[in-house]
C-alpha positions as CSV (number, residue, x, y, z in Angstrom):
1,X,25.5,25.3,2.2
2,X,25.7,21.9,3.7
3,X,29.1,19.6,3.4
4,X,30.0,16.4,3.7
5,X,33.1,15.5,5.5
6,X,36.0,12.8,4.4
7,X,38.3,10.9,5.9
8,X,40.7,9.2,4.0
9,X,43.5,7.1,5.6
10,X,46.4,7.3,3.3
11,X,49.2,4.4,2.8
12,X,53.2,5.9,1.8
13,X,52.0,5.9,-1.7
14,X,48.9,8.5,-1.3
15,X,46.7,5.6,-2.0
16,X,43.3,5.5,0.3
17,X,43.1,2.2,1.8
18,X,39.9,3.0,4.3
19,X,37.7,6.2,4.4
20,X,34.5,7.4,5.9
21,X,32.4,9.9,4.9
22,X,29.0,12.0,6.1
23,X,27.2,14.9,7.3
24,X,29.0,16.1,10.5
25,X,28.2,14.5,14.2
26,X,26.3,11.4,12.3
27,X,23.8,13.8,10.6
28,X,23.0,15.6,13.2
29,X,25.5,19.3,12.7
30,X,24.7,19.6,9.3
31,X,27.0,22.7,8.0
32,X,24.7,24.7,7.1
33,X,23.3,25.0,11.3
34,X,26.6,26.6,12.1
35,X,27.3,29.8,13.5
36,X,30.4,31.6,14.0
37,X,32.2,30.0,17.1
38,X,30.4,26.6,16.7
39,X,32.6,24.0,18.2
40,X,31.5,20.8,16.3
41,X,32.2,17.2,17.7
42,X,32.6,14.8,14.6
43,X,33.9,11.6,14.7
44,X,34.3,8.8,12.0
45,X,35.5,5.4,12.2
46,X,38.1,3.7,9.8
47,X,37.2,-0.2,9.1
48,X,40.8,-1.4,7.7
49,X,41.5,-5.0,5.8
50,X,43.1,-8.0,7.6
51,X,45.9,-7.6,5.0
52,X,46.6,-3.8,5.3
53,X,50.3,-4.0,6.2
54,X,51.2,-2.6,9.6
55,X,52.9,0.5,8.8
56,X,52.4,4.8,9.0
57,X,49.7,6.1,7.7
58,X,48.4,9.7,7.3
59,X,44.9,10.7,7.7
60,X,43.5,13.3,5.3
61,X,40.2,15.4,5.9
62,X,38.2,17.9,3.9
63,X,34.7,18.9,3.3
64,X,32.7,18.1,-0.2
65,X,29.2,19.4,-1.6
66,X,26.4,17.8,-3.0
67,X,28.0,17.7,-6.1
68,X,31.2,16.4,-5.4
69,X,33.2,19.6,-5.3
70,X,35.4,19.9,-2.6
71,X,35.9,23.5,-0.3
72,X,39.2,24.8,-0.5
73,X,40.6,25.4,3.2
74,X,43.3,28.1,4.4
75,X,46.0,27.2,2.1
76,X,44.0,27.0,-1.5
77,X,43.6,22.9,-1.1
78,X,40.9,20.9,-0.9
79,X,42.4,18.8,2.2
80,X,43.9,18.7,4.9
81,X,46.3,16.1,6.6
82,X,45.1,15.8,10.6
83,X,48.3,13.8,11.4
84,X,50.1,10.0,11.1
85,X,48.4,7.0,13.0
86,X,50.3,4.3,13.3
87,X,48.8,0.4,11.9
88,X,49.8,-2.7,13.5
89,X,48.3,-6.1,14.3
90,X,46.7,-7.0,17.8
91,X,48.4,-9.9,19.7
């Protein structure tokens, strides 16, 4: 089956404040082209507002069908969080 993947960048609350989502490698790995031992490189870019407070946030992955449904990974739920990234304004 083919996925789409999600990225969701979380505030302290749970909220998503930015997210990004598509077929893997910008359309061109689609899920249903990989084998066993496929090493995939899939990037996605976060746009965030002017006013998102500088702060911790956590980033949250997953993979969704065609119909919405998301696939459950190792531990029975439907995401993952990939780590905290740290937001703060440019000087």
């Amino acid at each position: 089956a083919d996925y789409s993947v999600f990225v969701h960048l979380l505030n302290v609350s749970g909220d998503t404040v930015s997210q990004h989502d598509g077929v893997p490698a910008g359309g061109t790995r689609p899920t249903s082209s990989w084998q066993p031992g496929d090493a995939v490189d899939d990037r996605h870019g976060l746009l965030t507002s002017e006013t998102l407070p500088a702060g911790a946030y956590r980033l949250e992955i997953g993979l969704y069908d065609s119909a919405g449904q998301r696939l459950q990974v190792s531990d029975g739920k439907t995401s993952t969080i990939a780590g905290t990234v740290q937001v703060g304004l440019l000087t």
